[in-house]
DRENDO-1510 file (C-alpha; in Angstrom, 1 decimal, always signed):
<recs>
REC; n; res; u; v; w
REC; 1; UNK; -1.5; +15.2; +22.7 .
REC; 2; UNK; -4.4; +16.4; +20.3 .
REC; 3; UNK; -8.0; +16.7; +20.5 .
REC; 4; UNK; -10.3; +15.8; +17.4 .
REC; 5; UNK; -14.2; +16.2; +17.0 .
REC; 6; UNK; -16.8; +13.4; +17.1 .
REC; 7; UNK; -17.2; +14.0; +13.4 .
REC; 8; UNK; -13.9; +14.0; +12.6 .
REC; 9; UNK; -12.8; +10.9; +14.4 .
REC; 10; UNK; -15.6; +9.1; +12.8 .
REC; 11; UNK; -14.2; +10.4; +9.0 .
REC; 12; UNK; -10.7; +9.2; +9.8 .
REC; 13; UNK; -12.6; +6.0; +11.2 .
REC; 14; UNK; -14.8; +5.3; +8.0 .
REC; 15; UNK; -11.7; +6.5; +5.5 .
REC; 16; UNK; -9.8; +3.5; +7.3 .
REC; 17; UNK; -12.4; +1.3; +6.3 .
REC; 18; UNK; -12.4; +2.1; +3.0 .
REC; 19; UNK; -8.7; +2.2; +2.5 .
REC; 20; UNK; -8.3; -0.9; +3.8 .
REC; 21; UNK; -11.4; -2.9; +1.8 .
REC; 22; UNK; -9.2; -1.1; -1.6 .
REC; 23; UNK; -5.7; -1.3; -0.4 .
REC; 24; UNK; -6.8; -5.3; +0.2 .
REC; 25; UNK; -7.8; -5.7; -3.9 .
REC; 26; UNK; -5.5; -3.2; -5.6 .
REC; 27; UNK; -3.8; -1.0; -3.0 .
REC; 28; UNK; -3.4; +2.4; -2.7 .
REC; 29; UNK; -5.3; +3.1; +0.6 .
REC; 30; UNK; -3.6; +5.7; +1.6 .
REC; 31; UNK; -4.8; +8.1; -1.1 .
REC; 32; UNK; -7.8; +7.5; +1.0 .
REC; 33; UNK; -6.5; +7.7; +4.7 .
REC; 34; UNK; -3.3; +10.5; +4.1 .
REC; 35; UNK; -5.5; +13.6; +2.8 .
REC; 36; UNK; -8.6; +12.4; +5.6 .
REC; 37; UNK; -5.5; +12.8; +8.4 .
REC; 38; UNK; -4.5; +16.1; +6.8 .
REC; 39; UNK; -7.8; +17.7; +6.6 .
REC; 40; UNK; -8.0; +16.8; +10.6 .
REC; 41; UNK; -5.1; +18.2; +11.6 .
REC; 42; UNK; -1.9; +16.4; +11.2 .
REC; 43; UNK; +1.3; +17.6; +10.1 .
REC; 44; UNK; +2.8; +16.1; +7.6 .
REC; 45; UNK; +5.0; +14.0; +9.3 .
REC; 46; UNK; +2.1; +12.8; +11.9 .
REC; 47; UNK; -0.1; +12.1; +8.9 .
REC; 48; UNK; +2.7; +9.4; +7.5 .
REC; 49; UNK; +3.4; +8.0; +10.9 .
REC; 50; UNK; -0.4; +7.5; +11.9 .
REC; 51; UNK; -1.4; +6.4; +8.4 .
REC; 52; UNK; +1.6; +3.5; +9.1 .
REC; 53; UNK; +0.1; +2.8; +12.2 .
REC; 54; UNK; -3.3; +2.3; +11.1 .
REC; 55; UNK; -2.4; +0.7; +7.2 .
REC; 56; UNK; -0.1; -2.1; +8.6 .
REC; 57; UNK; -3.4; -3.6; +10.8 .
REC; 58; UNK; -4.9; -3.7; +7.1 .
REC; 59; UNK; -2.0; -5.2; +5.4 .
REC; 60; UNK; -2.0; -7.9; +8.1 .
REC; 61; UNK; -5.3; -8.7; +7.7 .
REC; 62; UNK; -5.2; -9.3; +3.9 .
REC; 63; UNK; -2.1; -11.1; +4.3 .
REC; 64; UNK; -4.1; -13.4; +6.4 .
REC; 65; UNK; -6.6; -13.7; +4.8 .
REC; 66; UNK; -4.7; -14.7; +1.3 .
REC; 67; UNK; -2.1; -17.2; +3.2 .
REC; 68; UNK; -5.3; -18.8; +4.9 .
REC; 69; UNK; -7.2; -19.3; +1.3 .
REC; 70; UNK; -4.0; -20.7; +0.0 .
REC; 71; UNK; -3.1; -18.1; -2.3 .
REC; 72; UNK; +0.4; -17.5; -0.9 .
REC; 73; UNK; +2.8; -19.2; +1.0 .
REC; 74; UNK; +4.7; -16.5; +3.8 .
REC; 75; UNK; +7.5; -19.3; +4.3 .
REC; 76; UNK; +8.4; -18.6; +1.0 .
REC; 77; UNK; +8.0; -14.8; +1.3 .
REC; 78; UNK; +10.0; -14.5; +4.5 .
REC; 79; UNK; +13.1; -13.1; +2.8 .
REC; 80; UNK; +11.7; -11.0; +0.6 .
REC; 81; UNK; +9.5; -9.1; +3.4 .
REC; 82; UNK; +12.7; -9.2; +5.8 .
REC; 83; UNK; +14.3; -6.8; +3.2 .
REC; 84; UNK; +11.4; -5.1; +2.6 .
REC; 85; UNK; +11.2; -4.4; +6.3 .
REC; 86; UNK; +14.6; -3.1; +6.0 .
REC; 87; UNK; +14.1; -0.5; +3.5 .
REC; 88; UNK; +11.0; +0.3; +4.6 .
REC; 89; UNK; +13.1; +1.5; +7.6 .
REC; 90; UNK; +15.4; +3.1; +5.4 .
REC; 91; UNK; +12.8; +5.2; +3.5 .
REC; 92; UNK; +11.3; +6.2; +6.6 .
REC; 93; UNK; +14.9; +7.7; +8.1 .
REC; 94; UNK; +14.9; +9.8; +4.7 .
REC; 95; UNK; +11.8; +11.7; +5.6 .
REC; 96; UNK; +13.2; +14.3; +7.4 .
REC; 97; UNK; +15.9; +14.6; +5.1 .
REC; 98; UNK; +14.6; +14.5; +1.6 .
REC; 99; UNK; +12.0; +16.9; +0.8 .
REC; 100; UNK; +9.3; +14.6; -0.2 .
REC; 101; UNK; +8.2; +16.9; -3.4 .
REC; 102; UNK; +11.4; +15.3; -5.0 .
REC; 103; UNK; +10.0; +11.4; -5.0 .
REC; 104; UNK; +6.2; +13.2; -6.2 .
REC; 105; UNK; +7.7; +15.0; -9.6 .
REC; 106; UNK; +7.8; +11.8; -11.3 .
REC; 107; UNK; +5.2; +9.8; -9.4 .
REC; 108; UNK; +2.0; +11.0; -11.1 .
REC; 109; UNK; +3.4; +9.7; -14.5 .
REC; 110; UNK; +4.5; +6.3; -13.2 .
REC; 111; UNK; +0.8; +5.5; -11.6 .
REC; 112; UNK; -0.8; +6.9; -14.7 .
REC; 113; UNK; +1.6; +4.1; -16.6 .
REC; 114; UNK; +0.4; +1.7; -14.2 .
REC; 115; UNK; -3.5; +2.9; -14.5 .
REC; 116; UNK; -3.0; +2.7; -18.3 .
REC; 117; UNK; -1.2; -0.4; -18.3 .
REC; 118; UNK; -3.7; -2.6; -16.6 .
REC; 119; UNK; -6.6; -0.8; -18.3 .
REC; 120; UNK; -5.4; -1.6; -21.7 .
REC; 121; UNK; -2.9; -4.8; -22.2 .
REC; 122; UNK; -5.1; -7.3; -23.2 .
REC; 123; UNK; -4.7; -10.9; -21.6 .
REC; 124; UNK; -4.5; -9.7; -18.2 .
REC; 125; UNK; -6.2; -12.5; -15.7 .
REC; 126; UNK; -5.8; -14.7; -13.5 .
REC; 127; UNK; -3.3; -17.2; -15.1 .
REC; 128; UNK; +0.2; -17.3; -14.5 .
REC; 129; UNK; +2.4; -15.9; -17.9 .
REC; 130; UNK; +6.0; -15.4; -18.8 .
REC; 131; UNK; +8.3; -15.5; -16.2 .
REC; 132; UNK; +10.9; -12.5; -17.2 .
REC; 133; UNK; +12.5; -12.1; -13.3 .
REC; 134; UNK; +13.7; -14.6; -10.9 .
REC; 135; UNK; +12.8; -14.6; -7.6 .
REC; 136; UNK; +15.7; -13.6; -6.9 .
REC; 137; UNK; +16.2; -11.2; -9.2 .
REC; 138; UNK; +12.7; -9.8; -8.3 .
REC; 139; UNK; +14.1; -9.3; -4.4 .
REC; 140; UNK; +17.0; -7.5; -5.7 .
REC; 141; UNK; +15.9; -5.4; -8.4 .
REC; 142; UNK; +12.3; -4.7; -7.1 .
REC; 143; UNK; +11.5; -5.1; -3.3 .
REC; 144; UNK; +14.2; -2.6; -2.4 .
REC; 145; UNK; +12.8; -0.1; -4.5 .
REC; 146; UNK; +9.5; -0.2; -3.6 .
REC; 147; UNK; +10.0; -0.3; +0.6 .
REC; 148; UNK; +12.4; +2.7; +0.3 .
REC; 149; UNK; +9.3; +4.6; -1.0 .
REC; 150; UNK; +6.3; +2.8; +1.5 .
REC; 151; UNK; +8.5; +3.6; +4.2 .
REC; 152; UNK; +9.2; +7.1; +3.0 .
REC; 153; UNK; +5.4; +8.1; +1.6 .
REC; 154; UNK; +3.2; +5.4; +1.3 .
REC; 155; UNK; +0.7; +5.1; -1.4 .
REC; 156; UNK; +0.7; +3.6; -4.6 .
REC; 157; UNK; +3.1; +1.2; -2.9 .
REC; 158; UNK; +0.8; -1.6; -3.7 .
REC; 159; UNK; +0.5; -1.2; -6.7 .
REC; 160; UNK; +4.5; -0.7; -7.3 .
REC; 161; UNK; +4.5; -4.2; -6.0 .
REC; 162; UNK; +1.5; -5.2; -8.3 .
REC; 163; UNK; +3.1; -4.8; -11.2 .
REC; 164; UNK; +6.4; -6.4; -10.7 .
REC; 165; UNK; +4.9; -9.6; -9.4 .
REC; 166; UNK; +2.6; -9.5; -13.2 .
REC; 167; UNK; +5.1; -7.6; -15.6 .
REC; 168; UNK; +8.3; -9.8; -14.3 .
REC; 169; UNK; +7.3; -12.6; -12.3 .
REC; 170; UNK; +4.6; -13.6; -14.9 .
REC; 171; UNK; +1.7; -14.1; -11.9 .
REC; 172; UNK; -1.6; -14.0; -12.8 .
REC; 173; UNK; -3.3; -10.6; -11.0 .
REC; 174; UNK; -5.1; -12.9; -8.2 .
REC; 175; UNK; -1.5; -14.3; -7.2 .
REC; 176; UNK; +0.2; -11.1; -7.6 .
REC; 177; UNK; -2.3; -8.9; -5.3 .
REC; 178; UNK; -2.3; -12.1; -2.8 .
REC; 179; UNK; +2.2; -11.9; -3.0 .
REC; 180; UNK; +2.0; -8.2; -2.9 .
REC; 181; UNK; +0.6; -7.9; +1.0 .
REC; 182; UNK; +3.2; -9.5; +2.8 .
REC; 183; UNK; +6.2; -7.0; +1.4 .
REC; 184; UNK; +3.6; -3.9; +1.9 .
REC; 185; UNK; +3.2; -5.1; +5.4 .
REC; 186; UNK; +6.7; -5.5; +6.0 .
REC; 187; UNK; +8.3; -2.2; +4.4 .
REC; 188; UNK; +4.8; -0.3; +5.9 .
REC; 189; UNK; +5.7; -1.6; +9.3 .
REC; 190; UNK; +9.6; -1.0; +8.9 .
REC; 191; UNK; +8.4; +2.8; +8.0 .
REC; 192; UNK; +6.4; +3.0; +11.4 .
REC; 193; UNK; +8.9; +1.5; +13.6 .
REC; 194; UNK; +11.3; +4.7; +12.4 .
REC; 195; UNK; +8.4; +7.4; +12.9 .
REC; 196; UNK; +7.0; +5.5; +16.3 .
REC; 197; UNK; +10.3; +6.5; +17.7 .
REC; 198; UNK; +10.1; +10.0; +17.3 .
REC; 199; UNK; +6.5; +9.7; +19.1 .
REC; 200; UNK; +5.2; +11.2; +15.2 .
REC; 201; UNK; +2.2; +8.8; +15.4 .
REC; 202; UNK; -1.3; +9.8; +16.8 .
REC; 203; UNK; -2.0; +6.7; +18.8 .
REC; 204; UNK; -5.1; +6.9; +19.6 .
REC; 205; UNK; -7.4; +7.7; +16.8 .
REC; 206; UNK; -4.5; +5.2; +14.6 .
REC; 207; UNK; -5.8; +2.6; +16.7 .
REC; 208; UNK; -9.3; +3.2; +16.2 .
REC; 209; UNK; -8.9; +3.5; +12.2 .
REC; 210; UNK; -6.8; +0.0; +12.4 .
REC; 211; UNK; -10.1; -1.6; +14.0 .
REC; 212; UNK; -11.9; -0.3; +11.0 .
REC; 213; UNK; -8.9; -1.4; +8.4 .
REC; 214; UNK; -9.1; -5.0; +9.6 .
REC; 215; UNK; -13.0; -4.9; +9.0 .
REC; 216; UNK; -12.5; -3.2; +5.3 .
REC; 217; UNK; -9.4; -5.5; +4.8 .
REC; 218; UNK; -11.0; -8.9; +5.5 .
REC; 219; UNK; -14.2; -7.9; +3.6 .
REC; 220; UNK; -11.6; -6.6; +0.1 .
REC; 221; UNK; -9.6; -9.8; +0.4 .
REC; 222; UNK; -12.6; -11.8; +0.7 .
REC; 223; UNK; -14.2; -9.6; -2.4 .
REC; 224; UNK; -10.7; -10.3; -4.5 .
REC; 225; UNK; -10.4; -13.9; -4.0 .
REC; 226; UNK; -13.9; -14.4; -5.3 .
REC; 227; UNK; -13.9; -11.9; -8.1 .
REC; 228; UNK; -10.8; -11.8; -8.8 .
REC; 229; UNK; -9.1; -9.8; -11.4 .
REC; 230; UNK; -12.6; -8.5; -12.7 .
REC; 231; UNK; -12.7; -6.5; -9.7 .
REC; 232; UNK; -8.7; -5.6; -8.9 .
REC; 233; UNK; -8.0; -4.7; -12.6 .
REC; 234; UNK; -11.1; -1.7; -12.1 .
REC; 235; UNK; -9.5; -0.6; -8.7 .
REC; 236; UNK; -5.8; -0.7; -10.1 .
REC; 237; UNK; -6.8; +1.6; -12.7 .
REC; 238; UNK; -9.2; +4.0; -10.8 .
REC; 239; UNK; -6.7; +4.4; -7.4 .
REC; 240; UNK; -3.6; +4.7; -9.9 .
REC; 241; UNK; -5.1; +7.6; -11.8 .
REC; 242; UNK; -6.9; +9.2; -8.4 .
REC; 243; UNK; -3.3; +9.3; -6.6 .
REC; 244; UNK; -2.0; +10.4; -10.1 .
REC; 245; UNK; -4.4; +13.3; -10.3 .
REC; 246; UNK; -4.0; +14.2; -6.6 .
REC; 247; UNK; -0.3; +14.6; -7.2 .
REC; 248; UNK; -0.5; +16.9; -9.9 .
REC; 249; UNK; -3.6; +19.1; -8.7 .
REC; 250; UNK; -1.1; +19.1; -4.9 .
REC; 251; UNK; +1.9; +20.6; -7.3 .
REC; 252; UNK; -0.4; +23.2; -9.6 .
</recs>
């Protein structure tokens, strides 16, 4: 049980609509929704699990919201996010185990590459390019990767996703944010079924942000699909570097 203020319930409320409006274009929501849970309270632990809780409502919503526009076909995406599930699940039994400042040594560099990547390799749009991974390949040398580490800490995870769908499966950054939200949905929600059964989460005020994901999700999908890599190639680049420079201020 835990008791918040009116003002800070309606923080964590408004920091879940505005992770879920970015996470929709370009992920990384919970740089937004992690440190807002942390300054009202949580543990550690309890911040993970209730950011789960509230992110997967957003990650639903987006992936609705692409598969309904036609920009991704789930059928096609059911394997892939039944393995992503799975080590989401995975990553999330490790977080008791694995002190997480192990994963975060080497994360701030890998989301600056990503931040620097889309800001500066020319050609990056909306049209499909060289194909360098299968999809098979992509399941196997990618997806697993990636849910191990949404189910174990969370943000960025998008945008792990993001790039493997542009870099290896050649998709143009529309398609690749639009195939990204499935997998995130899956390996976040395989992460909260692990923490939901040690009773981590904080139901209450989770449910409340997830109300105010779906709003900020719908409203980012609808923003991407109409804009589309003019406005996810900015976000990429500014949540990348944020979560980068987060990381490193956390370990100074």
């Amino acid at each position: 049980m835990f008791e918040v203020s009116l003002e800070l319930a309606l923080l964590l409320i408004g920091a879940a609509f505005a992770a879920g409006f970015v996470d929709a274009i370009a992920g990384g929501g919970g740089l937004i929704t992690v440190p807002a849970l942390l300054l009202a309270g949580a543990t550690p632990i309890q911040a993970l699990s209730t950011n789960k809780l509230q992110a997967m409502f957003g990650a639903a919503t987006s992936t609705l919201s692409y598969a309904l526009a036609g920009q991704v076909n789930l059928r096609k995406q059911a394997l892939p996010a039944l393995i992503a599930l799975a080590f989401g699940m995975a990553g999330a039994s490790l977080a008791r185990m694995i002190p997480v400042d192990v994963f975060r040594l080497g994360l701030p560099a890998i989301l600056i590459a990503i931040a620097a990547f889309f800001a500066f390799k020319p050609g990056l749009d909306d049209l499909d390019r060289m194909q360098r991974f299968t999809p098979a390949q992509l399941i196997a040398f990618v997806v697993p990767f990636v849910a191990v580490y949404d189910g174990l800490i969370g943000p960025g995870a998008g945008s792990f996703y993001m790039i493997g769908f542009v870099v290896l499966a050649g998709y143009g950054v529309l398609k690749a944010t639009a195939h990204t939200k499935l997998l995130n949905f899956a390996s976040n929600f395989g992460g909260f079924l692990i923490f939901a059964a040690s009773g981590a989460p904080w139901w209450i005020i989770g449910l409340a942000m997830a109300v105010a994901q779906i709003a900020g999700a719908y409203l980012g999908a609808r923003l991407a699909m109409r804009i589309g890599s003019k406005v996810i190639k900015p976000l990429l680049v500014i949540t990348s570097t944020a979560l980068a420079l987060r990381l490193i201020w956390q370990m100074l």
